[in-house]
MIBAKE-675182 format. One record per residue (C-alpha): residue in three letters; x, y, z; residue number from 1; chain. Coordinates in pm, 1 decimal. Layout:
! residues N
{atom 'ALA'; {X; Y; Z}; NUM; 'A'}
...
! end
This chain:
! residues 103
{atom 'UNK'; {8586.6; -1348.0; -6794.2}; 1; 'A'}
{atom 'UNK'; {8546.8; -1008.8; -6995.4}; 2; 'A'}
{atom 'UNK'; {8590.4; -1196.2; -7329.3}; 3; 'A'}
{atom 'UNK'; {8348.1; -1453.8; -7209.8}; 4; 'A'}
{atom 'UNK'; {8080.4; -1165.4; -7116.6}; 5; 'A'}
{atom 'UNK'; {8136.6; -1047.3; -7477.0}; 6; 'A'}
{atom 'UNK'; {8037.1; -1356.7; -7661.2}; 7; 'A'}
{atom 'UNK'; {7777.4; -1409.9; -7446.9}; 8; 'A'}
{atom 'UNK'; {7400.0; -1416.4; -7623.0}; 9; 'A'}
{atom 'UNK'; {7156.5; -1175.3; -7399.5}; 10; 'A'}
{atom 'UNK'; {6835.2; -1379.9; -7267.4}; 11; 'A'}
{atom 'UNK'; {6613.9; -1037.3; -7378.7}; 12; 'A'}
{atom 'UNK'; {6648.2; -769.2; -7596.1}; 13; 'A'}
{atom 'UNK'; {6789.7; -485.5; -7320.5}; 14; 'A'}
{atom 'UNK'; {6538.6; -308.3; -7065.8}; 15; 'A'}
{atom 'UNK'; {6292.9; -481.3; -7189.6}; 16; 'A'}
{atom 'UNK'; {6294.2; -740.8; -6848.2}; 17; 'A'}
{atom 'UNK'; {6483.5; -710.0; -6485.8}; 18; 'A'}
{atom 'UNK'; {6765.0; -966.9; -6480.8}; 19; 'A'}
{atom 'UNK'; {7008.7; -996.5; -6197.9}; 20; 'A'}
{atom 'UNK'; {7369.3; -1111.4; -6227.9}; 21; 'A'}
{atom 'UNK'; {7695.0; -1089.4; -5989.5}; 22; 'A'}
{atom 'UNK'; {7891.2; -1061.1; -6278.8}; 23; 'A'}
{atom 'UNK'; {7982.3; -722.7; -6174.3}; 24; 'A'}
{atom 'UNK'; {8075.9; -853.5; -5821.2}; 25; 'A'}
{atom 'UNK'; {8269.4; -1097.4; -6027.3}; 26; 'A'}
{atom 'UNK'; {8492.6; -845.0; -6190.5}; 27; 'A'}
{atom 'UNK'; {8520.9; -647.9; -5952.9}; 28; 'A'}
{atom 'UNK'; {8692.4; -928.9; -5719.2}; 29; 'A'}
{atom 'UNK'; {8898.7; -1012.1; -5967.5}; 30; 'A'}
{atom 'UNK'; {9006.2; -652.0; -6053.6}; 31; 'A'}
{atom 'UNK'; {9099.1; -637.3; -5599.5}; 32; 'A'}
{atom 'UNK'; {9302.9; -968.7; -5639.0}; 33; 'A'}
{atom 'UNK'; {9498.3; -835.6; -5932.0}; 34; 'A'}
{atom 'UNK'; {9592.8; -487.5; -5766.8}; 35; 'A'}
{atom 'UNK'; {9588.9; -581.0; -5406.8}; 36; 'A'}
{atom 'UNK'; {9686.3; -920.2; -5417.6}; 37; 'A'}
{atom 'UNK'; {9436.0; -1030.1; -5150.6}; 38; 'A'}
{atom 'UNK'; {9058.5; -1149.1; -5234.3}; 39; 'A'}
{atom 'UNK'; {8762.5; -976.5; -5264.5}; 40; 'A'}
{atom 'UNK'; {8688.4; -1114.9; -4912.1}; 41; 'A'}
{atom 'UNK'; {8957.3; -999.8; -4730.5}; 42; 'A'}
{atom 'UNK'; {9015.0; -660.1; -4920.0}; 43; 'A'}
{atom 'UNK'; {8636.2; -561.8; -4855.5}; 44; 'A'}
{atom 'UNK'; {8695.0; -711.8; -4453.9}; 45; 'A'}
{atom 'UNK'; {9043.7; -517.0; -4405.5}; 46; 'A'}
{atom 'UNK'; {8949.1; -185.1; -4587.8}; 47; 'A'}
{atom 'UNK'; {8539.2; -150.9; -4533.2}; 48; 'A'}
{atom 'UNK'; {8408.5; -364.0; -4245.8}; 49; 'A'}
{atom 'UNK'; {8698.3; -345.6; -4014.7}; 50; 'A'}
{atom 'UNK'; {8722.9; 34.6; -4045.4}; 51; 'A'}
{atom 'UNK'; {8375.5; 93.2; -3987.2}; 52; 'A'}
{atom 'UNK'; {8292.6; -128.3; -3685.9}; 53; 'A'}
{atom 'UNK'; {8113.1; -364.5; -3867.0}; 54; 'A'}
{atom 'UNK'; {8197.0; -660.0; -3627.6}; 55; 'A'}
{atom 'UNK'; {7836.0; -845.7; -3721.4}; 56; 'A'}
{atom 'UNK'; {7903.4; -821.5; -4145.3}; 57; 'A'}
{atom 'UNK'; {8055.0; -1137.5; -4238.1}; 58; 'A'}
{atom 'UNK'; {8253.1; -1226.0; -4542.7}; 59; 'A'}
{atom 'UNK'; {8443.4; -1512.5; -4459.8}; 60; 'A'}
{atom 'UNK'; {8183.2; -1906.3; -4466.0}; 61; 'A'}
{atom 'UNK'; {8352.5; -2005.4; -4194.9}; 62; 'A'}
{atom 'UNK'; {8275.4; -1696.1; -3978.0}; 63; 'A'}
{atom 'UNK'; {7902.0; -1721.1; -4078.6}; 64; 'A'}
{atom 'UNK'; {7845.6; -2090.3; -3994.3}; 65; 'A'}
{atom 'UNK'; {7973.4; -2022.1; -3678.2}; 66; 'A'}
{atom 'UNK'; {7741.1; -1688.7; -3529.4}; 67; 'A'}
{atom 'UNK'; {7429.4; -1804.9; -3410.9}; 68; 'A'}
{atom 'UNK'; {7217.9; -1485.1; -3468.4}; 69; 'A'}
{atom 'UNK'; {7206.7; -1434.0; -3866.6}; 70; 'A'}
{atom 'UNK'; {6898.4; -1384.7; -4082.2}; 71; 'A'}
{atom 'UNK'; {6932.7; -1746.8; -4313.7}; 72; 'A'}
{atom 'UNK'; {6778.3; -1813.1; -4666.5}; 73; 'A'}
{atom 'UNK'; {6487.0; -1994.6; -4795.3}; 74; 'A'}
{atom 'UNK'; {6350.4; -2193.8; -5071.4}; 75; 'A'}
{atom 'UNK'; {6049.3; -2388.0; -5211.4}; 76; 'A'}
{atom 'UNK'; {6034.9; -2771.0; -5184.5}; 77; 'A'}
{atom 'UNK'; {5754.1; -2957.3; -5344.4}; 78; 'A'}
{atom 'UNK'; {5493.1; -2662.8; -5230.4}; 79; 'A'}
{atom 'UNK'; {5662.7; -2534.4; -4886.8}; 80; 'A'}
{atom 'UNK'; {5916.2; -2323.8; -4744.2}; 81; 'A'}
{atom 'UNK'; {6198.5; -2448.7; -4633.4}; 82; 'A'}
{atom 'UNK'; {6529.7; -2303.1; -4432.3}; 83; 'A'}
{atom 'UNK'; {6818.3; -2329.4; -4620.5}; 84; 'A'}
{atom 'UNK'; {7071.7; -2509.2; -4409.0}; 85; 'A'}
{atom 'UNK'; {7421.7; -2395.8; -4325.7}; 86; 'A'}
{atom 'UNK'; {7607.5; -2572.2; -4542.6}; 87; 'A'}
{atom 'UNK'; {7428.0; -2360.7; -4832.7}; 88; 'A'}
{atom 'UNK'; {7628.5; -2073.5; -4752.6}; 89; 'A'}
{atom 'UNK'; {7965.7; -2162.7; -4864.3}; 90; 'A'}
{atom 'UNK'; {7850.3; -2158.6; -5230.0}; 91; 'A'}
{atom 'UNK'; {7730.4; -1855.9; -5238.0}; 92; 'A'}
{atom 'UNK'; {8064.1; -1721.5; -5019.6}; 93; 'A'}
{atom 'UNK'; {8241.0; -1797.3; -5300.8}; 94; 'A'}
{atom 'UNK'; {7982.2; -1589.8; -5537.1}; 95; 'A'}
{atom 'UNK'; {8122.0; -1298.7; -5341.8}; 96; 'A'}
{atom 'UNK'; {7805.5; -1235.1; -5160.2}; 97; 'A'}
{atom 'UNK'; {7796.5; -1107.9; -4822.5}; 98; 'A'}
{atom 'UNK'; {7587.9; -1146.0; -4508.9}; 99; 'A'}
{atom 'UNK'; {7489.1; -944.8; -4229.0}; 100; 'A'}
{atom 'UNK'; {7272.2; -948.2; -3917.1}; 101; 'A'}
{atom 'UNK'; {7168.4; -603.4; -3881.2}; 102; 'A'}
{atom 'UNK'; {7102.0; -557.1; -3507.8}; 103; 'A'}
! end
């Protein structure tokens, strides 16, 4: 992925727009799966969120489809905002993202 990132052409000349990527998130899982042998998922679930309490921060899809009380996304369709349904999260589980109701 590294040498990938390398050959990569930049969209804009540096600083000069804001431009989000996970591609961090990306190494970074794949730096916890080569040392730890477990995935980003469950290292950040066994070491951070367990540890701390944090019994409503959700890594796993299958945990978040399932609680009833979690902020969901959004998106535009043809003018209007619509609610993302549930099976939208699962892609973006994989993206290493995580979600959290913070009550």
């Amino acid at each position: 992925m590294i040498q990938l990132l390398g050959k990569q052409t930049p969209a804009y000349p540096l600083r000069t727009r804001f431009g989000y990527s996970n591609f961090g998130f990306m190494i970074a899982g794949e730096c916890v799966k080569n040392i730890t042998q477990k995935t980003w998922n469950e290292y950040l679930h066994g070491r951070l969120l367990a540890p701390l309490g944090m019994t409503r921060t959700f890594v796993f899809a299958d945990d978040i489809t399932i609680e009833k009380n979690v902020a969901v996304g959004h998106t535009l369709v043809n003018d209007s905002i619509r609610v993302l349904s549930g099976d939208m999260v699962q892609p973006y589980s994989r993206c290493l993202a995580r979600c959290s109701s913070l009550l």
